[in-house]
C-alpha positions in Angstrom: 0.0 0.0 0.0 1.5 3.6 -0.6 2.2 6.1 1.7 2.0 9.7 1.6 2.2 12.3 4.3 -0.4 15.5 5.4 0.4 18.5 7.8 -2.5 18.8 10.0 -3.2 20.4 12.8 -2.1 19.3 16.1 -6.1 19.5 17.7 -7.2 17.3 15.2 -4.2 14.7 15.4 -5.1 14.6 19.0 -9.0 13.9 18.2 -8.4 11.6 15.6 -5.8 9.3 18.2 -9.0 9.7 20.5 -11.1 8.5 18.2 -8.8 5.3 17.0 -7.7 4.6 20.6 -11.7 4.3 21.5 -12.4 2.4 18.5 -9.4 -0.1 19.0 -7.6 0.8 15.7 -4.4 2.7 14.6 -4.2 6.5 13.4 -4.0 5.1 9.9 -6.8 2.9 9.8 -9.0 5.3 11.1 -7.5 7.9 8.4 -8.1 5.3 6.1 -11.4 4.3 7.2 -12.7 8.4 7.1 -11.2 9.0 3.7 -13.1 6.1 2.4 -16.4 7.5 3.8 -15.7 11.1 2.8 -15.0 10.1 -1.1 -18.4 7.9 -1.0 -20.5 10.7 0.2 -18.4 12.9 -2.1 -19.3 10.6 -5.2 -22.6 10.5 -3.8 -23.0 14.3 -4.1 -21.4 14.9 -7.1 -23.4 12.2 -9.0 -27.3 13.3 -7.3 -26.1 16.9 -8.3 -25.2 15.8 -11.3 -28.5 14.0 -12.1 -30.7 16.4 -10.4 -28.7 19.2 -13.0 -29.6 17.1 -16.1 -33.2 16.4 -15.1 -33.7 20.5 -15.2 -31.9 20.3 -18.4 -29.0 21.9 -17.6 -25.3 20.5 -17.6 -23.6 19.1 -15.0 -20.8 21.0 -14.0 -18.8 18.1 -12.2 -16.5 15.7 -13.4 -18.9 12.4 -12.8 -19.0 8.5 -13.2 -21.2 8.0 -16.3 -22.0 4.6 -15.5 -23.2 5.8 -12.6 -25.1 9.0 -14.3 -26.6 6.8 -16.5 -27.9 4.2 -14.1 -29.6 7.0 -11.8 -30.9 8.7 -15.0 -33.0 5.1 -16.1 -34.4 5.5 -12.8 -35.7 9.0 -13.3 -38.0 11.2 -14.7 -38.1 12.1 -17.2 -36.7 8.9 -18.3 -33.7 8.6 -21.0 -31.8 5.9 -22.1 -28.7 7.0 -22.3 -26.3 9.9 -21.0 -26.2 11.1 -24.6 -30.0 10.9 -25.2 -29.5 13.2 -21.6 -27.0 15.3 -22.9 -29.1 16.5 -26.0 -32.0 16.9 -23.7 -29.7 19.2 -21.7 -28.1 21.4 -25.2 -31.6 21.9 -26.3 -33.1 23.4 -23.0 -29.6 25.4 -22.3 -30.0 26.7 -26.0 -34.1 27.3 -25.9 -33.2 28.9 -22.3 -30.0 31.2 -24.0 -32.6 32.2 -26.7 -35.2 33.2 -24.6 -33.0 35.2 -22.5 -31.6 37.1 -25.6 -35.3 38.2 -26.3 -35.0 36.0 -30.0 
């Protein structure tokens, strides 16, 4: 497994031993362990953003998982079957929207 190395503050090296002495594991793990929870709600996020952005027919403005986009989009409304079918929903209510704002 890598390594790499963080400054942090000495408070919150002094909570996070807290926390991994109560919990029975090492610094690390519990580094380890909060990192992997923080990037899942992260994704999370980023992706229900993402999808909630597209439904209004605007463009996400995240860098997403597309597998991911497209499984939540088949489970939405309105209903596409693909990112691209998504994606061309979103350029024609961005451009309509543009127009309309332009007064053409």
């Amino acid at each position: 497994m890598p390594v790499f190395s963080i400054r942090i503050e000495e408070e919150i090296i002094k909570k996070i031993d807290n926390i991994a002495k109560l919990r029975g594991i090492s610094r690390s793990a519990f580094i380890r362990e909060a990192l992997k929870r923080t990037i899942q709600e992260y994704s999370k996020d980023v992706i229900e953003e993402a999808c909630f952005t597209m439904r209004q027919g605007k463009r996400p403005y995240s860098k997403v998982n597309w597998e991911e986009i497209e499984k939540r989009l088949s489970e939405t409304e309105p209903y596409f079957e693909s990112v691209e079918e998504a994606l061309a929903y979103s350029r024609r209510r961005v451009s309509f929207e543009e127009k309309d704002k332009s007064g053409n």
